[in-house]
C-alpha positions in Angstrom: 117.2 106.4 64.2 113.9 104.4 63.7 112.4 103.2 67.0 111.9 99.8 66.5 115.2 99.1 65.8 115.8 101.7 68.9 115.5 97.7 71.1 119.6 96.5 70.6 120.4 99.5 72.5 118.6 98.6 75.5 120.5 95.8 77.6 117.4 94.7 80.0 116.2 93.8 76.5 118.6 91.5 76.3 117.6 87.4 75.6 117.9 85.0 78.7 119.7 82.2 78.6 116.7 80.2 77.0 117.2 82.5 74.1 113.5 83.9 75.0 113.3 87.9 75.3 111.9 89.4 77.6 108.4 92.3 76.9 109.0 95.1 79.0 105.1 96.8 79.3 105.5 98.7 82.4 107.3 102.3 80.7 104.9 104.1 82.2 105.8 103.4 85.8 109.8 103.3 84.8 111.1 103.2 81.6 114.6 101.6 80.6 117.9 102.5 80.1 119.9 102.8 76.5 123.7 102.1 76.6 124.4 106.4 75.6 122.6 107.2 79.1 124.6 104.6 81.0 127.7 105.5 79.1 127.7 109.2 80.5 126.8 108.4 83.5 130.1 106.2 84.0 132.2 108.9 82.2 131.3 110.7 85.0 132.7 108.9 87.6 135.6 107.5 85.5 136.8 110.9 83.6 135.7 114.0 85.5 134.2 112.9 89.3 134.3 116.8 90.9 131.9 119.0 91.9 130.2 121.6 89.8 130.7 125.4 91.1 132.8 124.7 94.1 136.5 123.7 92.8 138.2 125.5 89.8 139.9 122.5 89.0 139.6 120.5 85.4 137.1 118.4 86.9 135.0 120.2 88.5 135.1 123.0 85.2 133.8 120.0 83.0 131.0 118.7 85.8 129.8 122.4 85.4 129.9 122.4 81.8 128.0 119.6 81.2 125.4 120.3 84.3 124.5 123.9 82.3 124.1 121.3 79.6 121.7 119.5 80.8 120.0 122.3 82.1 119.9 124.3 78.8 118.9 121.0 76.8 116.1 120.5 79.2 114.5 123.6 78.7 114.8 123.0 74.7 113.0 119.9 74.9 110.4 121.1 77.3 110.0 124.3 74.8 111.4 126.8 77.6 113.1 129.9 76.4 114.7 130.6 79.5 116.7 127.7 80.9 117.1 129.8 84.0 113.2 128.3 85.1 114.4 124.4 84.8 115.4 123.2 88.3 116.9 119.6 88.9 115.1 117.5 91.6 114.8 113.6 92.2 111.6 113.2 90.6 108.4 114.9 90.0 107.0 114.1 93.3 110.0 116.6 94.5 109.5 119.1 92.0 105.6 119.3 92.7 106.3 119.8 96.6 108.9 122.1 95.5 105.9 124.1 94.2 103.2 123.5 96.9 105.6 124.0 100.1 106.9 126.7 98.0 103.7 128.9 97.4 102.7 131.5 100.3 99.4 130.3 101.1 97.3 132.1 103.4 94.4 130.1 104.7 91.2 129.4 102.4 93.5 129.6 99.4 92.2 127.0 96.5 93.8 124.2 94.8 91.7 122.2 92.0 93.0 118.7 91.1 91.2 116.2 89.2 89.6 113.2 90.5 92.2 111.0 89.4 95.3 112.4 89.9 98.7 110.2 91.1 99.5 110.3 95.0 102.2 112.7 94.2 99.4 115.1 93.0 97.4 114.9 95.6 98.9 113.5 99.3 100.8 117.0 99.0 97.9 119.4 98.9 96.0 117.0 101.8 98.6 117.9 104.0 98.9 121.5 103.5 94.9 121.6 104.1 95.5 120.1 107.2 98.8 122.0 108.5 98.4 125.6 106.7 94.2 125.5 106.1 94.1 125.5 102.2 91.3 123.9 100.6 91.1 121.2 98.1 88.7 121.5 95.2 87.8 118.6 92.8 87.3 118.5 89.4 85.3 115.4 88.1 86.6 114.1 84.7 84.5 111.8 82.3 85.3 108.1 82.2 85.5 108.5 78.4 88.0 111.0 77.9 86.0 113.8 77.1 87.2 117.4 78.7 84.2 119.7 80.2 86.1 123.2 80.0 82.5 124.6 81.4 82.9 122.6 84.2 86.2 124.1 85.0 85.2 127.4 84.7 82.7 126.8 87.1 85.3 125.6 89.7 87.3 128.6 88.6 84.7 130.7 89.5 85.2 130.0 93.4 88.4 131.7 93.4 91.4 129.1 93.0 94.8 129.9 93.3 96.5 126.8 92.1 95.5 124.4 89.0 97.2 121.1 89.7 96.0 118.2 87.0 98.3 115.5 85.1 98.7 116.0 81.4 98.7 112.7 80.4 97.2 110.1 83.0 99.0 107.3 84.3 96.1 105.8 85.0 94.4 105.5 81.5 96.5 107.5 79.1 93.9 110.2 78.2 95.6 113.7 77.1 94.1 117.0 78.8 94.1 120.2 76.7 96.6 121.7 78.4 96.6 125.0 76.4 93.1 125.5 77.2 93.2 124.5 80.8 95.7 127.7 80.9 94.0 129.4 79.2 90.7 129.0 81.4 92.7 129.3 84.2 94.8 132.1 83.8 91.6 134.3 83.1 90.4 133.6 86.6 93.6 134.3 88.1 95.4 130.8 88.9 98.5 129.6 88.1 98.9 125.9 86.6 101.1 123.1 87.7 101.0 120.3 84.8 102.5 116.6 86.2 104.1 116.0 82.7 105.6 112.8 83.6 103.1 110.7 81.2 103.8 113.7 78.3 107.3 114.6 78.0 108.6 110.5 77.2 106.4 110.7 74.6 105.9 113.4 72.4 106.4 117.3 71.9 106.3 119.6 74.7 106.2 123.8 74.5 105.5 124.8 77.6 106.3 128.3 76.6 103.3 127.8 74.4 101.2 126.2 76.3 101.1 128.8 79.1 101.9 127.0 81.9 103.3 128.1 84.9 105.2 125.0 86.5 105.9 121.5 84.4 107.0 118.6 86.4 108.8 115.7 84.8 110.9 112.5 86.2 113.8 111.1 84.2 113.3 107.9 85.1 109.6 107.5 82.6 112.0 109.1 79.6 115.0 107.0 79.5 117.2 108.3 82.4 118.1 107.3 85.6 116.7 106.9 88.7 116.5 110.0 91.1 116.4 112.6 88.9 113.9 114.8 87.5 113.2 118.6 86.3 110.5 121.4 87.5 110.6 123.3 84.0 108.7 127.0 85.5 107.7 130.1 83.8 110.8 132.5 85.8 108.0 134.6 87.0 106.4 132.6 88.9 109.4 130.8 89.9 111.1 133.7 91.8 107.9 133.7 94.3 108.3 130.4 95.4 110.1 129.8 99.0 113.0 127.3 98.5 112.1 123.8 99.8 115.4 123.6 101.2 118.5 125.9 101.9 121.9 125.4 102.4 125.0 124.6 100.4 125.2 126.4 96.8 121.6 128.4 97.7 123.6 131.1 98.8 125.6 134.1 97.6 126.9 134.8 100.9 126.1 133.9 104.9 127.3 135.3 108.1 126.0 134.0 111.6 122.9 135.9 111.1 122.1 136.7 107.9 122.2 135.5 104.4 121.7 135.8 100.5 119.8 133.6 98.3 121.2 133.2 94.4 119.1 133.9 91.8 116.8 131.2 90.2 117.1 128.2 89.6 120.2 127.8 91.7 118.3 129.0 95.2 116.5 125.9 94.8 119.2 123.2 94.4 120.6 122.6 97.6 123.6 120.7 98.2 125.7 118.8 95.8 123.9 117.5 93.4 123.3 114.5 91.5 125.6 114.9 88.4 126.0 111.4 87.0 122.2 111.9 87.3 121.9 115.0 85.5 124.2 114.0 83.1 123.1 110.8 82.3 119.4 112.6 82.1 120.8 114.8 79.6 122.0 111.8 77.4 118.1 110.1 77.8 116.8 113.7 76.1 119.9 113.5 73.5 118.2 109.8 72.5 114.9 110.9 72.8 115.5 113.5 70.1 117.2 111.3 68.0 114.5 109.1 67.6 112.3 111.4 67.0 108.9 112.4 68.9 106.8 110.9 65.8 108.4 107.4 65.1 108.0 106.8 68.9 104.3 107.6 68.8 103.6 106.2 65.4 105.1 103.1 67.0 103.3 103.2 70.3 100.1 104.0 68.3 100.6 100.5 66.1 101.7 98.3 69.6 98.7 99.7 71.1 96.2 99.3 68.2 97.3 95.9 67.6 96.8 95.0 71.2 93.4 96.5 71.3 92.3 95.2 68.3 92.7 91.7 69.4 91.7 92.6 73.0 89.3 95.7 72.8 85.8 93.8 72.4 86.8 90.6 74.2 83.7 89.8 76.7 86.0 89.5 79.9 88.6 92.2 79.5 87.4 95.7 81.1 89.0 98.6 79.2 89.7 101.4 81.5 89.6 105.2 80.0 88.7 106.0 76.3 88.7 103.1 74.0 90.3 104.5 70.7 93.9 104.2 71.2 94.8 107.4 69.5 93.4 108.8 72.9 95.7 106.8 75.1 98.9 105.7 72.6 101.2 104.7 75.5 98.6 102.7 77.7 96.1 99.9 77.8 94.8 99.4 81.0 92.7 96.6 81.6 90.7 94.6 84.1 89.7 90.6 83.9 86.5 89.3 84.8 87.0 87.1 87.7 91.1 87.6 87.7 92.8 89.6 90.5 95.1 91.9 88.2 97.6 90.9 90.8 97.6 87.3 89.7 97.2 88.2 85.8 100.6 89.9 86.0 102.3 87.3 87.8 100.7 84.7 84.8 102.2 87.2 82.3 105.6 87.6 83.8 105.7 83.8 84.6 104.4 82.4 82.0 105.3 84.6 78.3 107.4 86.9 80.2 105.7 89.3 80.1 105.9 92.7 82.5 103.6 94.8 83.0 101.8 96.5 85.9 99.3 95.7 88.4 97.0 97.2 91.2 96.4 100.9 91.4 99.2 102.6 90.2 99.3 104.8 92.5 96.0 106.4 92.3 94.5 105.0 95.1 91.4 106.9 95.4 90.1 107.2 92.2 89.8 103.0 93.2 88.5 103.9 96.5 86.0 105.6 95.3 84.4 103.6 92.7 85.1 100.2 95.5 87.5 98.7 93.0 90.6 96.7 93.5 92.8 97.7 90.8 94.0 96.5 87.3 96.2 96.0 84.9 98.4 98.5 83.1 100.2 97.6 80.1 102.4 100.7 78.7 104.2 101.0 75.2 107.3 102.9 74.5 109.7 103.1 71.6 111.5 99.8 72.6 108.0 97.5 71.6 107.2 96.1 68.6 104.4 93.6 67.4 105.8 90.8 68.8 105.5 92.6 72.3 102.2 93.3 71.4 101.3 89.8 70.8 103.1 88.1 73.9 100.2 90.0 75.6 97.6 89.1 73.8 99.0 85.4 73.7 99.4 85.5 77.6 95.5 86.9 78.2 93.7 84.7 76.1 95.7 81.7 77.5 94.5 83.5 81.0 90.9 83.7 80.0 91.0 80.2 78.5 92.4 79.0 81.8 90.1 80.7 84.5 86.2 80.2 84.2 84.4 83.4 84.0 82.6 84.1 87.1 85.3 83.4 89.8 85.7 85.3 92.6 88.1 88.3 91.1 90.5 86.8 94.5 92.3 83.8 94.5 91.9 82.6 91.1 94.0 79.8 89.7 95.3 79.3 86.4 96.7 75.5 86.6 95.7 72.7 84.6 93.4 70.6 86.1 96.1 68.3 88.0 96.8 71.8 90.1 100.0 72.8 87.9 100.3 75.3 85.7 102.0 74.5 81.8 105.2 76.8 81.7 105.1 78.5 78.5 107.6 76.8 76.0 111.3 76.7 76.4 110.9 78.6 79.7 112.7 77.1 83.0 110.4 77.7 85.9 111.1 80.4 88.0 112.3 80.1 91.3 110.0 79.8 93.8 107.4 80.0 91.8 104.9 76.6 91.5 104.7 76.9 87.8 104.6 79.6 85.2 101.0 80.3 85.2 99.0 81.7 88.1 99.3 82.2 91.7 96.6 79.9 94.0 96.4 83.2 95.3 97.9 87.0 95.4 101.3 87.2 96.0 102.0 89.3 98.8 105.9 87.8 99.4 107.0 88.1 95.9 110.2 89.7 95.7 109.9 93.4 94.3 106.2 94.3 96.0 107.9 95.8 98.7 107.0 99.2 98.2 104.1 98.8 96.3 102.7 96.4 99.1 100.1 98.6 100.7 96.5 98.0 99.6 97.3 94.3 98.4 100.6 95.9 96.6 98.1 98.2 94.6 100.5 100.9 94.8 
């Protein structure tokens, strides 16, 4: 399967009723869905609804089956040899607590992060500083993309226990050298947490290789469902960690004081568990493989290089993170002189409809600490083609063309002199909305910032 004809298989990608398509450009914060995923995920419910190692019914013998699967396929694609290390979770915001509750810290213990990790890489270890007295070390990275492995030595050499960093940033798409990260690390002693969640959609992971101790990865970036995700850990140091939670299926036996945990990876999936999830997970790998890991970078690689070469060295736009795109295929993140990034992506949406994302992206204080109020994110994944590429393009110049430069970077307006925006062609307004363009001002009301709403829905 070539990935750019990968797009009839994705039904969000689907024309409107105008006969318009939609550009999805927000992968990065959710990917979508292909019909195979949402396929197994019904057969689920409609063929074999039981629960895995509780009944010895048909049902239930299949729901096991295909969970082991999962697990097993999992672990190939994350280049574990021992499928007995992957652990289902929601997400990888679950599967990096899983590891920080999980760890037997004793006070003045070390974990280094970067300084721009993802709230789920970082809100953890803040409150086991404050609850169990670890500290939080810091390691500053270049606004190029250029890795200092002296400079983590020398953070290494205050004693850490933990290395916690992202692989791939959501925030700009620069790669870390994982292997050497590891490396570094393991000399000194530490074990290393990678947040693969910006990696594994997009090419080839070994974490066997690699060397790292605990990979966290959500489903939902890599064509799977919501509400799953996978902790792929070296078994070692696996068995150390304290479950997050106990209960149902943790257990090899219980009596009113006393108990036995399984074995890894089954201590640490408590309850029944999200099959369809699982399941439907498993198919997202299945398509991912299919594809291939090249043909989806080759074609992120050419959306992204076409988008950069039209954008790149224009005055007003404000690239964020290196500026080849061979060091950030899957993003281009962007600011606009004088546009809130909050009204840029309602003009792209509204206007060429156009998605992508907006605000901080959930990496609050590397913008706190530089006094910024966020950006734009645009993110590429095997679905996009050149046509995506240039509804974005299209939609900033007309942007640029339409707000003077030196506005205040709140409250800009888009319209046409008379106060309304033009609706991009063969569009039907949307509703609510008072033209296609841009917002007057921010939209804090608009339906879907619910969650992302704090900090000006920078989240």
């Amino acid at each position: 399967m070539r990935a750019p004809s990968a797009r009839e298989e994705f039904p969000a990608l689907r024309p409107g009723p105008d006969g318009a398509r939609p550009v999805y450009l927000d992968s990065a914060c959710m990917s979508l869905v292909p019909r195979p995923v949402l396929r197994a995920m019904e057969e689920y419910y409609s063929d074999y609804p039981g629960c895995a190692g509780r009944s010895l019914h048909r049902f239930a013998e299949e729901v096991g089956r295909r969970y082991e699967g999962a697990r097993d396929a999992f672990a190939r694609y994350l280049g574990r040899s021992d499928p007995r290390g992957v652990v289902f979770v929601r997400n990888a915001t679950e599967a990096i607590n899983l590891v920080g509750e999980g760890i037997r810290w004793k006070r003045g213990d070390r974990v280094l992060i970067s300084d721009r990790e993802h709230n789920s890489n970082l809100i953890v270890w803040q409150r086991l500083a404050a609850e169990r007295g670890i500290r939080i070390d810091v390691l500053p990275l270049s606004d190029g993309g250029e890795f200092d492995g002296d400079e983590l030595d020398r953070r290494l050499a205050d004693g850490v226990r933990l290395v916690s960093l992202f692989h791939v940033s959501n925030l700009d798409g620069r790669t870390l050298p994982a292997r050497e990260i590891c490396e570094r690390s393991h000399d000194r002693g530490a074990w290393v947490l990678l947040d693969g969640c910006q990696a594994a959609p997009h090419r080839p992971i070994d974490a066997d290789r690699i060397g790292v101790d605990f990979y966290a990865v959500s489903a939902h970036k890599m064509l799977g469902p919501t509400g799953t995700g996978v902790l792929a850990a070296a078994p070692g140091p696996l068995a150390e960690l304290r479950p997050l939670l106990t209960g149902g299926e943790t257990v090899e036996w219980s009596t009113l004081d006393a108990h036995a945990l399984r074995p890894s990876p089954y201590r640490f999936e408590a309850g029944l568990q999200n099959y369809a999830g699982v399941i439907g997970a498993h198919a997202g790998v299945q398509y991912l493989e299919r594809v291939g890991a090249e043909a989806i970078e080759s074609t992120e690689r050419s959306v992204n290089d076409r988008v950069t070469r039209a954008l790149g060295d224009v005055e007003r736009v404000k690239l964020l993170g290196p500026r080849d795109p061979r060091d950030r295929p899957s993003i281009f993140a962007f600011s606009l002189d004088g546009i809130d990034p909050h009204d840029a992506a309602v003009f792209l949406d509204e206007g060429h409809r156009v998605m992508v994302r907006s605000g901080m992206h959930c990496v609050h204080s590397f913008y706190a600490a530089r006094g910024l109020p966020g950006n734009v994110r645009a993110s590429f994944y095997l679905y996009n083609d050149a046509d995506d590429a240039d509804a974005l393009v299209r939609g900033v110049e007309e942007l640029l063309a339409r707000v003077p430069p030196g506005r205040s970077p709140s409250g800009t307006s888009a319209g046409t002199g008379s106060g309304r925006a033009r609706r991009a062609a063969g569009r039907p307004p949307v509703a609510g909305s008072k033209g296609a363009a841009a917002r007057s001002a921010r939209p804090p009301r608009r339906a879907g910032l619910g969650r992302a709403g704090s900090a000006a829905g920078s989240g």
